[in-house]
Structures are given as structure tokens and as C-alpha cells.
C-alpha positions as CSV (number, residue, x, y, z in Angstrom):
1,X,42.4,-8.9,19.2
2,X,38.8,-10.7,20.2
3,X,39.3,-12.6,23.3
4,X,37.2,-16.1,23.9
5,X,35.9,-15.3,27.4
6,X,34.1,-18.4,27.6
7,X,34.0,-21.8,26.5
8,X,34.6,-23.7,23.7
9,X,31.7,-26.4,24.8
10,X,31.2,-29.1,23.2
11,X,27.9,-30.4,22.9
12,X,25.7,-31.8,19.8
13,X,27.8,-34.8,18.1
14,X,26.5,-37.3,15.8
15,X,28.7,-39.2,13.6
16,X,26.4,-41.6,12.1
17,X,25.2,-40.0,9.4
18,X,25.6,-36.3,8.7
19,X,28.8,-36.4,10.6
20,X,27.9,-32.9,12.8
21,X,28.7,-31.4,16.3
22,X,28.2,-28.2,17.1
23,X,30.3,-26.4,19.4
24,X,29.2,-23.1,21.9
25,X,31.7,-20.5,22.4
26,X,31.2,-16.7,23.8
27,X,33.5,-14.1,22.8
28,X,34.4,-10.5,23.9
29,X,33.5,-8.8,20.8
30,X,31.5,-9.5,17.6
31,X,33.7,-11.8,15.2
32,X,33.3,-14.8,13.5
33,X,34.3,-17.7,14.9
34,X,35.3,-21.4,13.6
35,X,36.1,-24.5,14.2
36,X,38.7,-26.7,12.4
37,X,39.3,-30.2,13.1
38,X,42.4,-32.3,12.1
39,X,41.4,-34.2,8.6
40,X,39.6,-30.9,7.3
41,X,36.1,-31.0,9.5
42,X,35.3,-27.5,9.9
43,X,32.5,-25.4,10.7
44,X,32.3,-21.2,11.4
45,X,29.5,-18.6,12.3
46,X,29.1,-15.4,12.7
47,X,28.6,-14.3,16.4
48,X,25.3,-12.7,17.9
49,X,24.2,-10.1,20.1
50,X,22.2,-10.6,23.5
51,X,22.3,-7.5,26.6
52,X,26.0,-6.9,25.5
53,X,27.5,-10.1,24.9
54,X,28.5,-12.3,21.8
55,X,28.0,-15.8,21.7
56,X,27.9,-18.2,18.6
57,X,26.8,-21.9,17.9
58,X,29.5,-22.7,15.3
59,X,28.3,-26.5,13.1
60,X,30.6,-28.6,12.6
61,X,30.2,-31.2,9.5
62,X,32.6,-33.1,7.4
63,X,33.2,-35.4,10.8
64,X,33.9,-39.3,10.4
65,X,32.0,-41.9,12.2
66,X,34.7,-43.9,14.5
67,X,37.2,-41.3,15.2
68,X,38.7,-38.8,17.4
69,X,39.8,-35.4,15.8
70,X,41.4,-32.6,17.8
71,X,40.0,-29.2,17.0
72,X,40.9,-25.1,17.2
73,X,39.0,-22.9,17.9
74,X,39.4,-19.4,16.1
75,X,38.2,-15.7,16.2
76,X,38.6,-13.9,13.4
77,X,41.5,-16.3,11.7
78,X,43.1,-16.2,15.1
79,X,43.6,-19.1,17.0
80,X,41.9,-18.7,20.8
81,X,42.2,-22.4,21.6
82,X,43.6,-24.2,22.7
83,X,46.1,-21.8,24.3
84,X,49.5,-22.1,24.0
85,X,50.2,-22.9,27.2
86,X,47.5,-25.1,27.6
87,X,48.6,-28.2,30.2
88,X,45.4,-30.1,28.9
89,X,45.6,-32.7,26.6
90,X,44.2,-31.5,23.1
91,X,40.4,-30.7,23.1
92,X,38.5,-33.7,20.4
93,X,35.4,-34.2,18.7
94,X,34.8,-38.4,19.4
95,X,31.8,-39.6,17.2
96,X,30.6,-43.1,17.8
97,X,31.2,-45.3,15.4
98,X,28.4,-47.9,13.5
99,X,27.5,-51.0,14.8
100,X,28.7,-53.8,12.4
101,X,26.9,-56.9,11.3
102,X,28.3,-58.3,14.5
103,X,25.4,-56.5,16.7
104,X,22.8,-58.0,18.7
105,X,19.5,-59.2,17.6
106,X,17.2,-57.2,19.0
107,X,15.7,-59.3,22.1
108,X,18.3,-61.2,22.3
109,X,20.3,-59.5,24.8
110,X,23.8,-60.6,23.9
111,X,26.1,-58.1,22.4
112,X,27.9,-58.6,19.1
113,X,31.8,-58.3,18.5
114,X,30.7,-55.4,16.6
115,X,28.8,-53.7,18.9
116,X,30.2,-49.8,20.1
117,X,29.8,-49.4,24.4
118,X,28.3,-45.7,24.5
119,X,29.3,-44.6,28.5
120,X,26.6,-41.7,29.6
121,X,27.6,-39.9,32.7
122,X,24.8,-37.8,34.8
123,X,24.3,-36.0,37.7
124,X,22.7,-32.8,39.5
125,X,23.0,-29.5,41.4
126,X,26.4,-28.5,40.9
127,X,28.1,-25.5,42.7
128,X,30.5,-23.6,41.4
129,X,34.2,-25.5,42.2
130,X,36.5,-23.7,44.5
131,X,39.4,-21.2,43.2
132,X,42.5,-23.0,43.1
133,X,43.7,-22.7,46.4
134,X,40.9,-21.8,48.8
135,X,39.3,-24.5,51.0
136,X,36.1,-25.9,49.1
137,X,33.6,-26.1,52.2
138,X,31.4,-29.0,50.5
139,X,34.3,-31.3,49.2
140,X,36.1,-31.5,45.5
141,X,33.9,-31.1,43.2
142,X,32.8,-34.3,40.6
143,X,33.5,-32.6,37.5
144,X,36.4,-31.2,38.4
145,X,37.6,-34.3,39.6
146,X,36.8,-36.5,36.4
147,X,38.5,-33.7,34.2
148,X,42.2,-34.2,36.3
149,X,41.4,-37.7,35.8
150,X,41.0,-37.9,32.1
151,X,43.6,-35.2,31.9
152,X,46.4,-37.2,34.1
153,X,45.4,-40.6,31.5
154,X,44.2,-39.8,28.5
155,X,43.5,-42.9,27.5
156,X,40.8,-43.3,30.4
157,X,37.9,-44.5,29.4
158,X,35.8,-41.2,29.1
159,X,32.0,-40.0,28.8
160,X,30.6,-40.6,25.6
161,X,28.1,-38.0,26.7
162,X,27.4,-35.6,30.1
163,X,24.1,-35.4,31.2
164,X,23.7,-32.3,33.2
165,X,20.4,-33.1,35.0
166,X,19.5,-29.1,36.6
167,X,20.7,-26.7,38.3
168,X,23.7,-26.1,36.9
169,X,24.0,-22.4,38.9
170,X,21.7,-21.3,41.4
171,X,20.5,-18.3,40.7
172,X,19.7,-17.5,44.2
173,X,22.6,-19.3,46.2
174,X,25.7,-17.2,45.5
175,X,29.5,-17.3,46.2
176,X,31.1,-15.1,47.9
177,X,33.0,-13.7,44.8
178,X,29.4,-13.4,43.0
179,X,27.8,-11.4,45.5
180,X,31.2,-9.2,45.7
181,X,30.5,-8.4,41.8
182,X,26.9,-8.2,42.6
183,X,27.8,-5.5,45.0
184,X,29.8,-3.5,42.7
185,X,26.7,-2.9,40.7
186,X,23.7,-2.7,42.9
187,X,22.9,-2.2,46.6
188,X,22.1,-5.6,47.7
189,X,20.3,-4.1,50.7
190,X,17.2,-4.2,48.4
191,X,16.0,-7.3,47.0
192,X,16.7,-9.3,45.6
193,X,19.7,-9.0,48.0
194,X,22.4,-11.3,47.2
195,X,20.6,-13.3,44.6
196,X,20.7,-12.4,41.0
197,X,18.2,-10.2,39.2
198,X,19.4,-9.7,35.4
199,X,21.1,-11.4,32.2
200,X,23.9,-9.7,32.9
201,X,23.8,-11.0,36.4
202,X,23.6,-14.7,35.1
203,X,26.4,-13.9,32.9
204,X,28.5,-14.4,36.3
205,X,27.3,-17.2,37.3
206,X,27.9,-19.0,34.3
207,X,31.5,-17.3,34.1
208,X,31.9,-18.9,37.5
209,X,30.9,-22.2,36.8
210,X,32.5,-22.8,33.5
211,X,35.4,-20.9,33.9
212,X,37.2,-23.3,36.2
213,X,40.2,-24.6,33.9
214,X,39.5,-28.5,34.7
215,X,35.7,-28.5,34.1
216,X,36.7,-26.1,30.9
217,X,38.5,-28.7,29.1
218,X,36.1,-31.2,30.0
219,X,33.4,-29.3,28.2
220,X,35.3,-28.9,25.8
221,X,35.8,-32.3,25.1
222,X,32.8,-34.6,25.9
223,X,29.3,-33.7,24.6
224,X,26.9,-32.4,27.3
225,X,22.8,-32.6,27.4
226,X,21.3,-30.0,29.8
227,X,17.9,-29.3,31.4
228,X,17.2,-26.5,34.2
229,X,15.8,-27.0,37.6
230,X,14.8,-24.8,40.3
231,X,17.8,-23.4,40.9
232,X,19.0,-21.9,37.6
233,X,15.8,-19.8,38.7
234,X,14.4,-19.9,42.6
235,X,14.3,-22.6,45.0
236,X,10.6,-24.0,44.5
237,X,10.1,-22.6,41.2
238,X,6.7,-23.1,39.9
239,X,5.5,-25.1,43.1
240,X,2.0,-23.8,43.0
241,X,-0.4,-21.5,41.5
242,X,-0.6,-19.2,44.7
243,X,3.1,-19.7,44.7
244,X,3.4,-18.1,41.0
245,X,0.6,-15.5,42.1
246,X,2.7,-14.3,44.9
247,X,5.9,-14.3,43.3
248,X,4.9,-12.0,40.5
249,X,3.6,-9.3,43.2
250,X,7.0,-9.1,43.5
251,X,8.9,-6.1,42.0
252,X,12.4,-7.9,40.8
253,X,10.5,-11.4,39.8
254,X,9.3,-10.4,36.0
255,X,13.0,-9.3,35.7
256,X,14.4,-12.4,37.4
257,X,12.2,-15.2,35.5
258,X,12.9,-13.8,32.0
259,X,16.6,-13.0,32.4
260,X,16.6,-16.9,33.6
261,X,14.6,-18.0,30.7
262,X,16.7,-16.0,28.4
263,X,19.7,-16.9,29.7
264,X,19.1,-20.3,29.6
265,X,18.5,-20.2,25.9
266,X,21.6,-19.0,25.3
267,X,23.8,-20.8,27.7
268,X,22.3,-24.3,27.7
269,X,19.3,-24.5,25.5
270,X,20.4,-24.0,21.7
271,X,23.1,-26.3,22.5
272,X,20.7,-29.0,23.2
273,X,19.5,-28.8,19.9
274,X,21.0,-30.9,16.4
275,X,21.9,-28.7,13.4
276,X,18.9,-29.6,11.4
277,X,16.5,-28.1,15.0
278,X,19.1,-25.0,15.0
279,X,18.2,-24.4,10.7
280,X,14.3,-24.6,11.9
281,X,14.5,-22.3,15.0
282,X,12.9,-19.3,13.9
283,X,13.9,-17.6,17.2
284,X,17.4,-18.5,16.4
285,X,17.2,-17.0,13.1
286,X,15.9,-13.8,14.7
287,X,18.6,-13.4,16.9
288,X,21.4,-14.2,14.4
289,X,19.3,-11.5,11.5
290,X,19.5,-9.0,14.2
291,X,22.5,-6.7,14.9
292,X,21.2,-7.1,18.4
293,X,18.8,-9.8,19.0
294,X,18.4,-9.2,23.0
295,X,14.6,-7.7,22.6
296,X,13.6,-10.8,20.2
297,X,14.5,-13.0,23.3
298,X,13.2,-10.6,25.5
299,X,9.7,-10.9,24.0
300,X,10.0,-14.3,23.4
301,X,10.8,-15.1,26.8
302,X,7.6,-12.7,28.0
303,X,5.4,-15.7,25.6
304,X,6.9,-18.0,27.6
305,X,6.3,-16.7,30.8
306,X,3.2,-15.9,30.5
307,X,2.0,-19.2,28.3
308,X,4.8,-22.0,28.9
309,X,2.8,-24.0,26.3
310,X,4.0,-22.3,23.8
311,X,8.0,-23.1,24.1
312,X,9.1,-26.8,24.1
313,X,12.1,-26.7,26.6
314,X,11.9,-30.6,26.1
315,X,13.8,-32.4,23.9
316,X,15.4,-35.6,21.9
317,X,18.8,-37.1,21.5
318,X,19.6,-40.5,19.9
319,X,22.9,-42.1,20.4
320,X,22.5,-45.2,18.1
321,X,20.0,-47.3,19.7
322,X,19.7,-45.9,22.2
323,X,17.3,-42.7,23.0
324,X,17.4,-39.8,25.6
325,X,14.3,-38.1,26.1
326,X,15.3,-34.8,28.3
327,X,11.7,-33.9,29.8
328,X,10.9,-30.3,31.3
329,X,9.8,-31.0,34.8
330,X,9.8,-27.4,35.7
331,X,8.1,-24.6,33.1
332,X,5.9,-26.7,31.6
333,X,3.7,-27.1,34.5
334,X,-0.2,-26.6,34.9
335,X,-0.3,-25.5,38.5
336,X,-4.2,-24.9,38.1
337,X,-5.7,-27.1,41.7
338,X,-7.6,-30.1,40.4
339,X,-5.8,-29.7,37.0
340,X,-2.2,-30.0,38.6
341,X,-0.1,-31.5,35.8
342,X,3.6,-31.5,35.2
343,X,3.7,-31.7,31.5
344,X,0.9,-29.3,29.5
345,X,-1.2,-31.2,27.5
346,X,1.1,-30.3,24.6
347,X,4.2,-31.4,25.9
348,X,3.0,-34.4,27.0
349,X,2.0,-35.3,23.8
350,X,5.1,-34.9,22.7
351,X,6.9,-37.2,25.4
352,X,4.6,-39.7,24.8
353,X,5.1,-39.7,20.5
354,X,8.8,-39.4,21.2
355,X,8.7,-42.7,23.2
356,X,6.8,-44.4,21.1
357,X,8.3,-43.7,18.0
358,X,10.3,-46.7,16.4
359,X,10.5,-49.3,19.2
360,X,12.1,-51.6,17.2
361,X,15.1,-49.3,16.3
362,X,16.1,-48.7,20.4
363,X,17.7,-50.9,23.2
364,X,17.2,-48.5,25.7
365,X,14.8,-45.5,26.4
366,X,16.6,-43.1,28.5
367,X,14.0,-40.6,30.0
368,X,15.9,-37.5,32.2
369,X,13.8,-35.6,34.6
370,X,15.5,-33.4,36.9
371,X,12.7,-34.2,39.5
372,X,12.8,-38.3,40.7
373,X,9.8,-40.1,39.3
374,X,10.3,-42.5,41.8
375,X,10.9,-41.2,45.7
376,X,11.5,-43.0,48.9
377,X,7.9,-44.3,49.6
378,X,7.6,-42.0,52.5
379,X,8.6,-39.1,51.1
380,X,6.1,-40.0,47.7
381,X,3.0,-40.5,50.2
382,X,3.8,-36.9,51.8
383,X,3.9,-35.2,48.6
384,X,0.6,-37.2,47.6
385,X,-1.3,-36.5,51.2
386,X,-0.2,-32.8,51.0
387,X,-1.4,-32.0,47.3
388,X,-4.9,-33.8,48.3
389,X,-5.0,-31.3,50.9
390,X,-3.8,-28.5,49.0
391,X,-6.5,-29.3,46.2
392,X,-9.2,-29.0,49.2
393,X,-9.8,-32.7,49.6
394,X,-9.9,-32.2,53.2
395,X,-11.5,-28.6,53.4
396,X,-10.1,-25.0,53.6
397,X,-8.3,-24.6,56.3
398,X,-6.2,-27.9,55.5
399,X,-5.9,-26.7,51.9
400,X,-3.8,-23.0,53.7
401,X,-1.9,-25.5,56.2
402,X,-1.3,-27.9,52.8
403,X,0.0,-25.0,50.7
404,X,2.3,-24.2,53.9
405,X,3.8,-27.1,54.0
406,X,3.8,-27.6,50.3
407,X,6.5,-24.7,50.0
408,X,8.5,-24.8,53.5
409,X,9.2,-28.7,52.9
410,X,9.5,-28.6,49.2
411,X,6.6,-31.1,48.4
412,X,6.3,-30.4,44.4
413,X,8.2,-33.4,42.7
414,X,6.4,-36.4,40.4
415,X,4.7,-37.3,43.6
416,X,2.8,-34.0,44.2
417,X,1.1,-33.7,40.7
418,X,-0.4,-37.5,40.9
419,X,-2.3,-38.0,37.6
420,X,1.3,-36.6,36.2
421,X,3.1,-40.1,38.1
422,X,0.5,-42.4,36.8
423,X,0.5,-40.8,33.2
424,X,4.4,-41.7,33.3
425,X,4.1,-45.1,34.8
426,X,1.5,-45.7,32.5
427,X,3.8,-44.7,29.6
428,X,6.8,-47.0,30.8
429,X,4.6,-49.7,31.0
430,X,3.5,-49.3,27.5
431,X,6.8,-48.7,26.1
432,X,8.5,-51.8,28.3
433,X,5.7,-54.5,26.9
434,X,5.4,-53.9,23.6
435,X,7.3,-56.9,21.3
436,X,10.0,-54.6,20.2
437,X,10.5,-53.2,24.0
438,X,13.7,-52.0,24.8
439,X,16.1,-54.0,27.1
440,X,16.0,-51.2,29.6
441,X,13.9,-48.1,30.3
442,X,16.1,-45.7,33.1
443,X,14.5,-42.5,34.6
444,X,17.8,-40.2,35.1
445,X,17.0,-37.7,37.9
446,X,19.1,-35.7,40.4
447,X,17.5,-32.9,42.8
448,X,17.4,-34.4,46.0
449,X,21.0,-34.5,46.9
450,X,21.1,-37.8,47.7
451,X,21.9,-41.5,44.9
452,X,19.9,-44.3,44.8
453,X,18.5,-47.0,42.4
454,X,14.6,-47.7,42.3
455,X,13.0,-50.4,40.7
456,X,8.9,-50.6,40.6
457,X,6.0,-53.2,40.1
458,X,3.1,-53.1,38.7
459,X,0.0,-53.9,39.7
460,X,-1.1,-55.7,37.0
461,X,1.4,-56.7,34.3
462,X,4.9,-56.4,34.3
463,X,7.2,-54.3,31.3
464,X,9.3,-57.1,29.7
465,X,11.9,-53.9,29.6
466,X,13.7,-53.6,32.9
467,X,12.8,-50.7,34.7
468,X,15.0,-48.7,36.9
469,X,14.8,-45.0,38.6
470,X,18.6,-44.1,38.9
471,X,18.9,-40.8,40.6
472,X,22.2,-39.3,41.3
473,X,23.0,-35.5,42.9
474,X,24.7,-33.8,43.9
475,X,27.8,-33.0,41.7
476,X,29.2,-30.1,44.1
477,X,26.8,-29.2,46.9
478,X,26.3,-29.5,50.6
479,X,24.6,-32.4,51.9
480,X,23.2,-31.9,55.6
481,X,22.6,-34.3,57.9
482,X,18.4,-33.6,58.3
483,X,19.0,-34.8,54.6
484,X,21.0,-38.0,55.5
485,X,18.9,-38.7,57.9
486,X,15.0,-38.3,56.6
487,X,16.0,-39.6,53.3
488,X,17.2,-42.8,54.9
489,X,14.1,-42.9,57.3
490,X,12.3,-42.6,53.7
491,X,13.3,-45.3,52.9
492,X,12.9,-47.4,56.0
493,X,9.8,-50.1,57.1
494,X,8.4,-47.5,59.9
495,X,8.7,-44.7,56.9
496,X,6.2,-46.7,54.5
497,X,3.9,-47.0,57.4
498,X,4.2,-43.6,58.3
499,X,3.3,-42.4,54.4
500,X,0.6,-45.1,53.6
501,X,-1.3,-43.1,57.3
502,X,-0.2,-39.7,55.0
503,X,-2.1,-41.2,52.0
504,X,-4.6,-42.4,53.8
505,X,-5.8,-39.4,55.8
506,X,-5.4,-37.5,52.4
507,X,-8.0,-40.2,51.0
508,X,-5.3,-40.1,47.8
509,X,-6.0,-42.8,45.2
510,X,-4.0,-46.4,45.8
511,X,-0.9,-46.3,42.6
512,X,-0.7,-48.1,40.0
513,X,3.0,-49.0,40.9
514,X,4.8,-50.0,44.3
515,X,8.8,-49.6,44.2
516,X,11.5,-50.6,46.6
517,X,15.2,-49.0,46.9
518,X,17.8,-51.8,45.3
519,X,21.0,-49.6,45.7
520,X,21.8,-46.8,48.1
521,X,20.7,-44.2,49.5
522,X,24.8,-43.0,49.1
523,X,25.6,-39.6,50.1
524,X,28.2,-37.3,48.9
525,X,29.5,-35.5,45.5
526,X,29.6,-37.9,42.8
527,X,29.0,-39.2,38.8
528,X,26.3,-41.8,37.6
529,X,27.8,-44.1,34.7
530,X,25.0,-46.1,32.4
531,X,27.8,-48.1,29.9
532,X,25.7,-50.1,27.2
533,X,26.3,-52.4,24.5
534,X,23.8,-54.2,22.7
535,X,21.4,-54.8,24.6
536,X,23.5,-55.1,28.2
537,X,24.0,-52.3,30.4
538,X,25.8,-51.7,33.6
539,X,25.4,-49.1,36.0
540,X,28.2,-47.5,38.0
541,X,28.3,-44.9,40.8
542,X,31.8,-42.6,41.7
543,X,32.1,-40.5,44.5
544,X,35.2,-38.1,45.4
545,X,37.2,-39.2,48.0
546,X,39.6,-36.5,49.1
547,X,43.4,-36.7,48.5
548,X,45.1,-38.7,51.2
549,X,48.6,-39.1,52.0
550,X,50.7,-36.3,51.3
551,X,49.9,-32.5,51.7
552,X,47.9,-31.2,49.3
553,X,47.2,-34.9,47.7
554,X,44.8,-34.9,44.7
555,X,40.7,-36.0,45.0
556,X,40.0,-38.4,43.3
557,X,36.7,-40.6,42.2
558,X,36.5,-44.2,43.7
559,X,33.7,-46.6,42.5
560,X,31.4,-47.5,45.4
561,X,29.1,-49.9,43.7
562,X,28.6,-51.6,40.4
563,X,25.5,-53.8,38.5
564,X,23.8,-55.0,35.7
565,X,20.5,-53.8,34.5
566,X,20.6,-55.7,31.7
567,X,23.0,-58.7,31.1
């Protein structure tokens, strides 16, 4: 009988007009595997081939705006999920309801009776949870927690969507129980040692991160938007040019980067994407023609390797009125000195059309970057000084100590490709002023292991829209104390000083912006919360606290601040 060895993950809903989700399952055999929902929504695909495994992207349609319809998963007629002996409550499909004739005026900033809340929950850098019953060295993991939540009350208020903002696995920071499997296939005695180097390597690290029963039904159940980060390839991928030069010298990298490209495709990519993208992928339809599609993505990740202008990892999701733009702060680089640019010239055109495009139909412009846009001040003027002197603004032999630095201090965020931050700031700006600006504009970021809230000025005239850099990492991870501690001296009056002598000395260019920290810095693992309405939104931030009381006491997530951005 075919098994489902991973998933079902829920993760493209939209209820307002085609009434659609698509749902991301991978099975132990070739089937074909569907979807039926209570009321007669269904959906079912055929299963594809990639290195030896089967996955499928089953559409669902015939969904209802404004309800909540439990759904089975099966496999060839037979029913894989939910188990029979599930403990969960039953995994639903929840599309959002229309806004009546009681919603807001646009610019008016008071919510009608009518008006659906949409709750998005985001975070970074997530380590695999525990197994049940060994110690978890870096605390109880977020997701974990927020699934024995919602299972324990069902009728919690829950995520409307999950914004996963990078590194969902790290690629070369295994567990324990990875490197064991790792072992059992290679000698890690030769590199890339205990770090993976193939697809079907990857396979286990997504096996290990979304195999944990908790954070399975919570897939499973709220929609998730994903983006990679370093990580889910190398630490400091695609810092520099020399950086990329030196790397592929290397004789496991060209199999490293396109197993992670490839894999990502399959495991978080294509689930990014809405039915009508998925019917227009002509890589997608490659794969699903072929009885074995793994050299199509093979070659296609070689394209994108060696030109990452030709793949848009980027991408858009509209929940009503209000729009996510998910931006690729990692592969679509230009890492050419004195042309550094985060976004190619493609894919910046892109950002900026997507922003633009029908102001008067959003309340809030969501933009996620797995990289802050916004940084504590000192840590921005570091990154600013040291790619001045990486560029060669201060002569050779401070361009080799810059590139040093550059990679032992990981100094390659927004900060370190400056015309990059302006171009941004300069788009906010433009969205947040125009007569049919949104209420809000939010930069969702992770990364740097640390929460905070950021709010900037401009120099010359002020967005209408309020502005707001809400970073929030990690999920699951360790959080050192060198990290506590220079990220609060980041922050602090003696670090500005300390940066503006950085910028300074670099001669880099004043910015266009200034910023100061209006929540935070808080430490620990924990879930962002944006809930809107109208044109109001509130902010929240949960941390886990560990179970207290009685033995063996449950974690659970305690709100440790709350705030408008937008009354």
C-alpha cells in the first residue's frame, strides 16, 4: 500500500474568488493522490519523480469563501490522512471570507462591522524540534509550541497564514541523528564532513523538520509562505564575488548549491505559487510530463546557478487588501564590486511593479525579506564602512582586510549593498505617499536571532503610510550571549557614535533615512503576530516560556508585548 511519508502541507488558499488551495504531499511510491474536503471540494494529481522520490501539488477548487472544511488526504483511493489514531483535531482548509458593505473607506482608518481580521504569523531560522523525550538544548521550539496550543483549544484564535521567513533547515548545521544517517552513506571524514552534499541528503533534513507530529498538523492546517536564507544552503551564501569564486573551487559545492536549489523547488518553492502560476510553469510541466523529471530540474537549477537572473524565486500573495511581497534577498544578487546590488535589475523591476500595482485596492503592503532592511544603527554603519572598503574606497590592502571581515563577521545584509537600501527606502517612500497609500507598509525579516521593531524618517518628506521594520528570529535556535550583547550595544547611544566614525572613515554616502528601535531588542524562540482589519493593525510578539510547575509541565507561548501600527 503507498505510504505518505511526508506532509500533507497546506499552503496556497484563496477563497475569494476561484475558491483554490493547493496542498503538498510526498509519498513513498508513484500514485495518485487527492484531496477531498467535507461539502464536495476536491482536488487530485498524479505524483512526480525527482532523485528517487514522489511528491505532488494536488489543487484544490470548489472551496467556499467563509468557511472551514476538514479534508483527507488519499493515495490511490486509500485514505493516508488523517490517521486513525490521530490525537489532532481534524486537519481544515479556512478561506477568508469577503468583506461586506460594512468595510472601511479606504483612508479612513476605521474598520467596518463587516470587516474579516486576517492574523499573519512570521518568524526565522528554525531548528529542527527535539524528539519527544530528549532534552532540547536551545528551549521548546515556537512552532511546536503554537501547534499543542491550537491542538489543546481548538477554538484558539489561529494563523490565517505562516510566514516562514528563511532558513527553514540548515544545510550545514546538522543534528546529531542527521549526521548519524549522513554517516551511513558517506565517510564524513571528507568534506563536506557533516554538512549535507546531495538532494537526497536534503531529503533528511526536511524529514527532520517536518516530521515532528505537532508542527505536522500545524502545516497541515494553516497556509505557509516560504523564502530561503543562508542556511537552507551555507552560512554566508552569496556574501561576495570572491566569496562565490572561492566556493566553486571547491569540489562538493556545484553539488551542494544545485541539490539546494533543487530541493527547494520542490519542498518550498512550487507551494509558494497560486494554481493559475503552477498551470504557467513550464518547468513544472516538465517535471510532471516526465516519468522522471530529476535531470529537467537538474539543468534547470545549473541556469540558475550560473545566471540567477533567469529564475524569479520572488513572489506575490494577496490576502484581500492586503499584499505580501516575499523578495529573494539571497540568489538574486549582483555581487560584482561597484555594482553590488541585492535584487538584479530584473527582479527589481519586478518588486517595484508589484508594489505599485493597484494602490487603491491595498491597506497594507507587506514586504518579507529574510535579511532586515532596517539594522541596529551600528551594526548598519559597519556593514556600510566595510563594503566601502571592500569596493576599494580606501585602497587595496583595506579592500583584502574588508573582504576578511566581510565574511568572518557576516557583514552582507541590506546595509552592505547600499544603493540596494536606498532603492528600497526609496520605494516605501513612494508607495507610503501616494493618495491611495496603504495604512501600513511592514518589512517582515528574521536572520539575526534577535526581535525588534524599527521605525525610520526621512530626510525630506514623510510616507503618510506608517512604516515599520518588524523583525522576528529565531523560531528554534541558539541565541549566544556575544549576540545579546552586541546587538543591544547596536542599538545603544555610544553604538551610533561608534558607526557614524565606521561611516565616516569609509567616506560612505549620508542615508536617505535615519531609524530608531521602538520595541525590543527581545531574545529568545518566539512568533510575530500582524492581526489587521480595515485599515488597523496590531502587532504582537510570543515567546516560549518553559513548562513550570509540575514535572514534565508543557511550554507554552506568553505575549510579551503588544501595539498598534495603525489604529
Amino acid at each position: 500500500m503507498t505510504g505518505l511519508r511526508l506532509g500533507p502541507l497546506l499552503r496556497y488558499v484563496d477563497g475569494e474568488s476561484a475558491g483554490t488551495a493547493t496542498i503538498w504531499v510526498e509519498t513513498d511510491r508513484p500514485c495518485t493522490a487527492e484531496v477531498r474536503c467535507e461539502g464536495g471540494a476536491h482536488g487530485s494529481s498524479r505524483t512526480f519523480l525527482i532523485a528517487g522520490h514522489h511528491y505532488a501539488l494536488i489543487p484544490v477548487t470548489g472551496l467556499t469563501p467563509g468557511t472551514t472544511v476538514a479534508y483527507e488526504v488519499l493515495l490511490d483511493e486509500v485514505r493516508v490522512w488523517p490517521p486513525a489514531d490521530s490525537p489532532f483535531p481534524p486537519s481544515v482548509i479556512r478561506t477568508p471570507a469577503a468583506a461586506t458593505p460594512g468595510t472601511a473607506t479606504p483612508g479612513t482608518g476605521t474598520p467596518g462591522t463587516g470587516t474579516p481580521e486576517l492574523h499573519v504569523s512570521f518568524g526565522s531560522c528554525r531548528w529542527a524540534s527535539a524528539p519527544v523525550g530528549e532534552p532540547d538544548p536551545v528551549g521548546p521550539d515556537a512552532l511546536h509550541t503554537l501547534a499543542a496550543a491550537l491542538t489543546a483549544d481548538p477554538g484558539a484564535v489561529r494563523p490565517d497564514v505562516l510566514i516562514l521567513l528563511g532558513d527553514q533547515v540548515y544545510a550545514d548545521e546538522t543534528s546529531k541523528a542527521t549526521r548519524r544517517r549522513l554517516a551511513g552513506r558517506r565517510d564524513l571524514a571528507e568534506p563536506p564532513g557533516a554538512e549535507v552534499a546531495d538532494f537526497e541528503e536534503y531529503t533528511y533534513l526536511y524529514d527532520e523538520s517536518w516530521s515532528d507530529p505537532q508542527v505536522r498538523w500545524l502545516l497541515s492546517t494553516v497556509p505557509s509562505c516560504m523564502i530561503f536564507d543562508d542556511h537552507d544552503v551555507i552560512d554566508d551564501w552569496n556574501t561576495s564575488a570572491s566569496w562565490l569564486a572561492e566556493m566553486r573551487t571547491k569540489p562538493w559545492w556545484q553539488e551542494r548549491i544545485l541539490s539546494g536549489l533543487m530541493s527547494y523547488w520542490v519542498y518550498q518553492h512550487l507551494g509558494n505559487l497560486s494554481p493559475a502560476e503552477l498551470a504557467a510553469d513550464k518547468l513544472y510541466a516538465a517535471v510532471r510530463a516526465e516519468s522522471d523529471g530529476t535531470e529537467r530540474l537538474r539543468e534547470f537549477a545549473v541556469e540558475a546557478d550560473a545566471d540567477p537572473a533567469c529564475v524569479r524565486w520572488s513572489y506575490r500573495r494577496d490576502f484581500g487588501r492586503t499584499r505580501l511581497l516575499m523578495v529573494d534577498s539571497r540568489a538574486a544578487r549582483v555581487l560584482a564590486e561597484g555594482h553590488r546590488e541585492i535584487l538584479d535589475p530584473d527582479e527589481a523591476r519586478w518588486v517595484r511593479d508589484q508594489a505599485l500595482t493597484d494602490p487603491g485596492d491595498r491597506d497594507h503592503l507587506l514586504i518579507g525579506t529574510s535579511l532586515p532592511w532596517l539594522l541596529p544603527p551600528l551594526v548598519h554603519d559597519a556593514e556600510s564602512w566595510n563594503a566601502a572598503l571592500a569596493g576599494g574606497e580606501r585602497g587595496p590592502r583595506w579592500a583584502r582586510f574588508g573582504e576578511k571581515l566581510r565574511r568572518a563577521a557576516d557583514l552582507e545584509h541590506w546595509a552592505a549593498f547600499p544603493t540596494s537600501f536606498e532603492k528600497l527606502a526609496d520605494l516605501i517612500a513612494e508607495v507610503g505617499s501616494g493618495p491611495d497609500a496603504p495604512a501600513t507598509v511592514c518589512v517582515l525579516s528574521g536572520d539575526v536571532h534577535h526581535a525588534y521593531v524599527a521605525e525610520p524618517l526621512w530626510r525630506t518628506v514623510q510616507p503618510r503610510s506608517r512604516v515599520a521594520q518588524l523583525t522576528c528570529s529565531p523560531v528554534h535556535n541558539s541565541i549566544p550571549l556575544s549576540i545579546r550583547l552586541g546587538f543591544r550595544f547596536g542599538w545603544s547611544r555610544v553604538g551610533r557614535r561608534l558607526g557614524r566614525a565606521f561611516a565616516r572613515h569609509g567616506r560612505v554616502a549620508a542615508r536617505s533615512v535615519t531609524w530608531g528601535k521602538t520595541g525590543g531588542p527581545w531574545f529568545g524562540n518566539q512568533l510575530m503576530t500582524l492581526t489587521l482589519r480595515g485599515r488597523a493593525a496590531r502587532l504582537s510578539l510570543a515567546q516560549v516560556r518553559e513548562g513550570e510547575g509540575e514535572p514534565g509541565a508543557a511550554a507554552r507561548l506568553v505575549t510579551v508585548d503588544e501595539r498598534e501600527l495603525a489604529p
